[in-house]
C-alpha positions in Angstrom: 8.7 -4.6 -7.1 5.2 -4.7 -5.6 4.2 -6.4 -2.7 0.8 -5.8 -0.6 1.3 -4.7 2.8 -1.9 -3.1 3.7 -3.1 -2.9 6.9 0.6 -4.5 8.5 2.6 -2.1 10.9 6.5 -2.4 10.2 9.7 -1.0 12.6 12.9 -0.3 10.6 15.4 0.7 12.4 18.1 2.8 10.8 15.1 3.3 8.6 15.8 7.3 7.4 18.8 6.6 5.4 20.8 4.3 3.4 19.6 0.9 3.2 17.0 1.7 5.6 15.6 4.6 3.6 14.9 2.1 0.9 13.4 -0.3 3.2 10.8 2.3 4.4 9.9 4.0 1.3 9.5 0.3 -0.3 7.2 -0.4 2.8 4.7 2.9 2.8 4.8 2.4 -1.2 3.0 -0.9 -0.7 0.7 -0.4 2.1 2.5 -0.4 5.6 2.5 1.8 8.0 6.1 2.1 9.1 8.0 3.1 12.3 11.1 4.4 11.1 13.8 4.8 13.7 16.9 6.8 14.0 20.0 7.7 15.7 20.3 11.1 15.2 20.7 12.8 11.5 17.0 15.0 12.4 18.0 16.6 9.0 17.9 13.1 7.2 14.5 12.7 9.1 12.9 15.2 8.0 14.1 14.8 4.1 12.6 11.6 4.2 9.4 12.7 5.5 9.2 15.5 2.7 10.8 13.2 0.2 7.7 10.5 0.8 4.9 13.1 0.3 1.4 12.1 0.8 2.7 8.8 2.0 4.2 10.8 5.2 0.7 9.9 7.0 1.7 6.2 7.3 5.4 7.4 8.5 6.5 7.6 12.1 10.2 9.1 13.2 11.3 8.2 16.5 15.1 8.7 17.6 16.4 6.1 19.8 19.7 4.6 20.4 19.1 0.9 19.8 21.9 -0.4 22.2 20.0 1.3 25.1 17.8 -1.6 26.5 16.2 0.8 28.9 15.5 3.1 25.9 13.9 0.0 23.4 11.7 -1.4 26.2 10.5 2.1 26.8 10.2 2.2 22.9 8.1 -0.8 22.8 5.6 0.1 26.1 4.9 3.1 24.0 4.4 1.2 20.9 2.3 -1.7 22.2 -0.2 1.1 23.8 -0.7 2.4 20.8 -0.7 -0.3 18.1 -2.1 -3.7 18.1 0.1 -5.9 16.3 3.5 -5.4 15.1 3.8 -7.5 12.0 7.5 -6.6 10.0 10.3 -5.8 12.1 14.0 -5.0 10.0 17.0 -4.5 12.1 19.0 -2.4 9.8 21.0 -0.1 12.5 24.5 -0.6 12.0 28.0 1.7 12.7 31.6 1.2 11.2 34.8 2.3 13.4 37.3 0.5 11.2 41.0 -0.6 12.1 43.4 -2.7 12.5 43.0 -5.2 16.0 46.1 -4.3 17.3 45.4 -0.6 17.3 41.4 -0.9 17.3 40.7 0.9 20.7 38.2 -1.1 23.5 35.5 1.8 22.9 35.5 1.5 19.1 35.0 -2.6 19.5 32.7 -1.8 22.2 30.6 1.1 20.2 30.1 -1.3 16.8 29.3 -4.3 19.1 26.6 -2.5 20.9 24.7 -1.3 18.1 25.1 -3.8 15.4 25.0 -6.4 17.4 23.1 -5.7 21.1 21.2 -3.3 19.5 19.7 -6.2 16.6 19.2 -8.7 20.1 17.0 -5.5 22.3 14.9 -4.8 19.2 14.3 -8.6 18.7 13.5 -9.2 22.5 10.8 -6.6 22.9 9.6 -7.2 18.8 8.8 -11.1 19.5 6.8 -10.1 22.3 4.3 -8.6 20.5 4.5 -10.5 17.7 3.7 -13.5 19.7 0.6 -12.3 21.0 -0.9 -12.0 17.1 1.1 -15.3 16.1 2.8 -13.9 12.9 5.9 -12.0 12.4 8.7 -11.4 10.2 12.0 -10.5 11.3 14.9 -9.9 9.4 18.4 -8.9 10.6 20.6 -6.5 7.6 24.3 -7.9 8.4 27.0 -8.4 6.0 29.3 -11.0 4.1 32.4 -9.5 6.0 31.2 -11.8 8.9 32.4 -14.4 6.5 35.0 -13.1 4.7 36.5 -10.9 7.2 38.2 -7.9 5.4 41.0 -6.6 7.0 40.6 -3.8 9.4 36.9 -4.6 10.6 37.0 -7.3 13.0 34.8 -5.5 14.7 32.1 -5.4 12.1 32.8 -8.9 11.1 31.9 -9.7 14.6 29.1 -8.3 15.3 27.6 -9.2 11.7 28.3 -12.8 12.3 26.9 -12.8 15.6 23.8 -11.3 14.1 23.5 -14.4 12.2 24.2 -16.8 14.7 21.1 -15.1 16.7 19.0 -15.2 13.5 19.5 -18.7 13.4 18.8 -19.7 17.0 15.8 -17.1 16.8 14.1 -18.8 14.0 13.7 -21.8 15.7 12.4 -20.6 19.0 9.6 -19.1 17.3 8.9 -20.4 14.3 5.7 -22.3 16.0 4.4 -18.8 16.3 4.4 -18.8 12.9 7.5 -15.7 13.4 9.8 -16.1 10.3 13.5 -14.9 11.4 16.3 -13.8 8.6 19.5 -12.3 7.5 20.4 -10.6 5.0 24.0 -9.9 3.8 24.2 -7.1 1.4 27.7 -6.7 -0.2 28.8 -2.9 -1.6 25.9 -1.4 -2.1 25.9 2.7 -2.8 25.1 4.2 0.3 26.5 6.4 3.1 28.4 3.5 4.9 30.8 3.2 2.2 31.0 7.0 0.9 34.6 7.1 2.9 36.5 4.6 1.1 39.3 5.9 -1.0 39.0 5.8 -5.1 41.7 3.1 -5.5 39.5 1.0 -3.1 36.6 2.0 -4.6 38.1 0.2 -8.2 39.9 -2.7 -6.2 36.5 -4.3 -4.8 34.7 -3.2 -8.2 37.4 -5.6 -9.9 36.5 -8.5 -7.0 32.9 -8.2 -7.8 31.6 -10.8 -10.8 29.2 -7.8 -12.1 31.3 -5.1 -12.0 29.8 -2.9 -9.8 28.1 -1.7 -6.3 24.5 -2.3 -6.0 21.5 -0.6 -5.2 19.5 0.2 -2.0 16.3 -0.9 -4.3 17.8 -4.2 -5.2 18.5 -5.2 -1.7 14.7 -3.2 -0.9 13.4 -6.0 -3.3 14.8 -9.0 -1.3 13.4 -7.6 2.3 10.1 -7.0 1.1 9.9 -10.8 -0.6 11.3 -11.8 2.9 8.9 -9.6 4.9 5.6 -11.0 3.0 3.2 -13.7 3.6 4.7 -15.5 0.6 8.0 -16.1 2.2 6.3 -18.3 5.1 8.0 -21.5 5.0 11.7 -19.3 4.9 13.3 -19.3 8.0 16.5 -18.9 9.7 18.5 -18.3 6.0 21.4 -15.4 5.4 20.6 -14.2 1.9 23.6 -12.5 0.3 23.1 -9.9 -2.2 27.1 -9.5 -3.2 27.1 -9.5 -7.3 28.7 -12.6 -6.7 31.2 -12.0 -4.3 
């Protein structure tokens, strides 16, 4: 799907594989120069970069651990100094450390809390900052339809992924005079490397519980975040979007 972003400067976090990978290759495809951050995978960093060819120029790669508020504010001095504006900014960083509560240990709540969920409120602290000063934005938080549904063995997740939602909503409003959209979106199964570890049998169990039949794309939920991220979407704010195949 085309959209024009030319001339806007967009952060993804998790942004070098996945969903993320999508997100940034949709975004250089159509103009942006993107900030693509990561935790750690330097080999799927520098795939991507390789993988995006001539369209490496408008790529950045910075590693940085988007729980650490120390780290992000550093993230963001540095960034301000040396851009502008900061116009799209997609909080897509996310972890899994599944089991059940009664077993779930106090670092593997505290690890998926930190990242899916701290981690979404540093980068929207320091993001709305310098959005504000150029009064337009669009953010948009990447959580999940467990924080409704609540599958067994994640209450973790499902935690941090609602609470993403809850801040997308009281976000929106705090901003929106800035003319700063704020939204979610909840993608369902979709083929990437956070679900590569799920067994066959539950592989064909939560095929069987989708209406379509089947896991989606990282393009198809790509499609939704660029429509979101665009100056079309201006009068959209504070809405969860799922893309579930009618879960």
């Amino acid at each position: 799907m085309k959209f024009d972003f030319a001339n806007q400067i967009a952060i993804v976090t998790g942004g070098t594989r996945g969903l993320g990978k999508a997100f940034t290759k949709m975004f250089l495809a159509n103009g942006a120069i993107v900030h693509a951050i990561y935790a750690g995978n330097q080999d799927a960093a520098d795939q991507l970069k390789i993988e995006v060819g001539a369209l490496s120029e408008n790529l950045h790669l910075t590693k940085l651990d988007v729980s650490d508020y120390g780290a992000v504010e550093k993230f963001f001095e540095n960034f301000d100094k040396q851009n502008s504006k900061l116009d799209i900014l997609i909080n897509n960083s996310g972890i899994r450390r599944d089991n059940i509560l009664a077993a779930m240990s106090i670092e593997d709540w505290s690890q998926v809390v930190s990242v899916n969920l701290t981690g979404t409120f540093n980068m929207c602290k320091f993001g709305v900052k310098s959005m504000m000063r150029n009064k337009y934005g669009r953010i948009i938080n990447i959580s999940s339809p467990c924080s409704h549904f609540g599958f067994q063995g994640q209450a973790n997740y499902a935690a941090s992924k609602a609470g993403q939602i809850g801040l997308t909503r009281s976000l929106s409003k705090e901003v929106a005079k800035r003319k700063i959209t704020v939204n979610s979106i909840s993608p369902g199964f979709i083929e990437t490397d956070l679900i590569n570890d799920l067994k066959p049998e539950l592989v064909d169990e939560y095929k069987n519980m989708i209406p379509l039949k089947r896991f989606g794309t990282p393009e198809e939920v790509a499609n939704m975040v660029g429509f979101l991220a665009s100056q079309e979407s201006a009068y959209i704010t504070g809405a969860n979007f799922d893309i579930t195949g009618g879960l």
